[in-house]
ZADREN-451372 format. One record per residue (C-alpha): z, y negated, x; residue in one letter; chain; residue number from 0. Coordinates in pm, whole numbers, plus 50000, padded with zeros to 5 digits. Each point is the difference from the previous one (the first is absolute). Layout:
       z       y       x   koldo   torpa   marmar
       Z       Y       X       a       A      NUM
...
end
This chain:
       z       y       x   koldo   torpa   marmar
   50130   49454   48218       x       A        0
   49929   49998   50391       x       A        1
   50363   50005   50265       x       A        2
   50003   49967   50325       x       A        3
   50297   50148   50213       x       A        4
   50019   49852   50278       x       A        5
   50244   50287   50268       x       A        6
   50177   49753   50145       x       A        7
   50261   50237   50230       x       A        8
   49875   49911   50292       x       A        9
   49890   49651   49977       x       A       10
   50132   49625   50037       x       A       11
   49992   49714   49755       x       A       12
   49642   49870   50175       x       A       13
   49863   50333   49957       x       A       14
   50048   50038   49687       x       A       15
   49887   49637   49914       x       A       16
   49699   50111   50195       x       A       17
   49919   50299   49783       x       A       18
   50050   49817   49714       x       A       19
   49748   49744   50064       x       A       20
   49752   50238   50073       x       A       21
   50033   50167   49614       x       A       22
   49988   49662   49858       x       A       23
   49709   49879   50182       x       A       24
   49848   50321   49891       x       A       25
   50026   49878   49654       x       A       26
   50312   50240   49907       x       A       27
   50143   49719   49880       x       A       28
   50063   50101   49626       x       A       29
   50143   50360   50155       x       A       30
   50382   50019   50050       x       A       31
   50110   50034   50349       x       A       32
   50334   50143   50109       x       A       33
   50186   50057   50344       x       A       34
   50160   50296   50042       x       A       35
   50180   50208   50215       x       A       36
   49898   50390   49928       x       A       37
   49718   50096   49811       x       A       38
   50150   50153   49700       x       A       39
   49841   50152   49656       x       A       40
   49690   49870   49825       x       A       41
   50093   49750   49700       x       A       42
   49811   50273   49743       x       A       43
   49906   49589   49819       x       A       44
   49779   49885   50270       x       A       45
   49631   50108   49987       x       A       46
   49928   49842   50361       x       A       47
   50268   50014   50263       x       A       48
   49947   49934   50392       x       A       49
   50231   50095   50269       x       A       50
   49899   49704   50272       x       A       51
   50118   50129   50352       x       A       52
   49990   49735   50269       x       A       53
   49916   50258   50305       x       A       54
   50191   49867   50282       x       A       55
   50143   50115   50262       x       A       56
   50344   50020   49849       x       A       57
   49846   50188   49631       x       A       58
   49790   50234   50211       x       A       59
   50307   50148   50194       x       A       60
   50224   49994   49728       x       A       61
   50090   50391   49948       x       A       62
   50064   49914   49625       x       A       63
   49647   49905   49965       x       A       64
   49821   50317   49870       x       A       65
   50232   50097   49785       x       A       66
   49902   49612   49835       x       A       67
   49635   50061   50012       x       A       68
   50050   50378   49837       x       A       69
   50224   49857   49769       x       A       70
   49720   49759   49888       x       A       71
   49735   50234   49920       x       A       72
   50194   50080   49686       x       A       73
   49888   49850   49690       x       A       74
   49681   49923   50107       x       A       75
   50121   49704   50279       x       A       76
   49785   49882   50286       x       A       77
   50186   49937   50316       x       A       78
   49744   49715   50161       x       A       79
   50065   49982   50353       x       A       80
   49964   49626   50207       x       A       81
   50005   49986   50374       x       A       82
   50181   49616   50059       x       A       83
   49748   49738   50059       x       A       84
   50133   49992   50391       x       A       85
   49964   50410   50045       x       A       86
   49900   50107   50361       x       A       87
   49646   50059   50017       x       A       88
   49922   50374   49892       x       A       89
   50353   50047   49876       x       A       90
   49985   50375   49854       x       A       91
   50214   50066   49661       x       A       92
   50238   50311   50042       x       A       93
   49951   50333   49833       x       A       94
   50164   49903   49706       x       A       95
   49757   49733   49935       x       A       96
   49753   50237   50087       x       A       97
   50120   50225   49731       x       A       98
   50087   49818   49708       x       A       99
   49832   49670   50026       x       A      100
   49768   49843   49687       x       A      101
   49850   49817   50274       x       A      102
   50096   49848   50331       x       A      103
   49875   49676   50048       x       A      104
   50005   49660   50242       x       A      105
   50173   49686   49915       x       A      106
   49660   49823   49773       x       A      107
   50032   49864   49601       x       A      108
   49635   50145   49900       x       A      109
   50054   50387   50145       x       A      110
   50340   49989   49802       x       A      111
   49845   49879   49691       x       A      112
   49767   50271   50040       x       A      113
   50248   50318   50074       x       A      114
   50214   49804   49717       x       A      115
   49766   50005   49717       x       A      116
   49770   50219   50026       x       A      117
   50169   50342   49995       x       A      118
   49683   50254   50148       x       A      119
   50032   49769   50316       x       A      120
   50164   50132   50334       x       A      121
   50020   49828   50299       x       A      122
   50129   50138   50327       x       A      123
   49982   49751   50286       x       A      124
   50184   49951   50318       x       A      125
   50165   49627   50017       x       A      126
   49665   49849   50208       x       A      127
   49801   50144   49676       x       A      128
   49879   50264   50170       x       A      129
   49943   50366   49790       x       A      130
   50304   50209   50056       x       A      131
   49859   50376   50016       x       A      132
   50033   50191   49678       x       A      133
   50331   50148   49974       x       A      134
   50039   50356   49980       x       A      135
   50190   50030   49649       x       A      136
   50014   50279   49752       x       A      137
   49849   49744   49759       x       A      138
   49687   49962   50216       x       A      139
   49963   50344   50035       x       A      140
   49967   50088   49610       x       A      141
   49749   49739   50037       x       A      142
   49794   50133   50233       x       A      143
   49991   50341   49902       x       A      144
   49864   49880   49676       x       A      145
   49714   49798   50207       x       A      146
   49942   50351   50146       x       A      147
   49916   50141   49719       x       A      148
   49793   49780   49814       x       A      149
   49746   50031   50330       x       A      150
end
């Protein structure tokens, strides 16, 4: 079974209907989608659950929101992260994002679908689509050290 939470803190009604429409169109129809508040523990019954965070400006200056994107890491969540379809130009996510994001993403169905289903993908991009730089996480590091060494 696939769920999609949907943090919804920060965000009004036409956000949220916004968001929505975006999983369905990305065929996550048949997953359950919720609405809530805080991000609290993983339902240990779900094989496939997304934390959806609509990155605008309200979400992205929200002190609570790191403590909701560490919080999702447990259990084996994704946190996707979606710049709204009418983001500035270039918009850059904060640290948080940076830190803990599955993937951070701009407002389209098929790059969704892809960060979605297909769990090896990442996808870092400012709101234009532009490449956000790599961030600088622990979990990068591990990763290339071990490039390092296999050279």
């Amino acid at each position: 079974m696939r769920r999609i939470t949907i943090l919804g803190r920060n965000l009004k009604d036409e956000d949220i209907d916004q968001i929505k429409r975006l999983a369905e169109d990305a065929g996550m129809t048949g997953a359950k989608i919720e609405v809530v508040d805080a991000v609290g523990e993983p339902d240990p019954d779900c094989e496939d659950e997304i934390v959806l965070i609509l990155a605008s400006p309200e979400t992205c200056v929200d002190p609570a929101l790191e403590t909701d994107l560490a919080t999702t890491q447990r259990g084996g969540r994704r946190a996707i992260c979606v710049w709204p379809h009418d983001a500035a130009p270039g918009a850059q996510p904060p640290d948080s994002m940076n830190k803990y994001a599955y993937s951070i993403i701009r407002f389209d169905t098929e790059r969704f679908r892809v960060v979605a289903t297909e769990e090896d993908q990442h996808c870092f991009e400012t709101s234009d689509g532009q490449p956000l730089p790599k961030p600088n996480t622990e979990r990068n590091l591990c990763v290339d050290e071990e490039k390092a060494k296999a050279l």
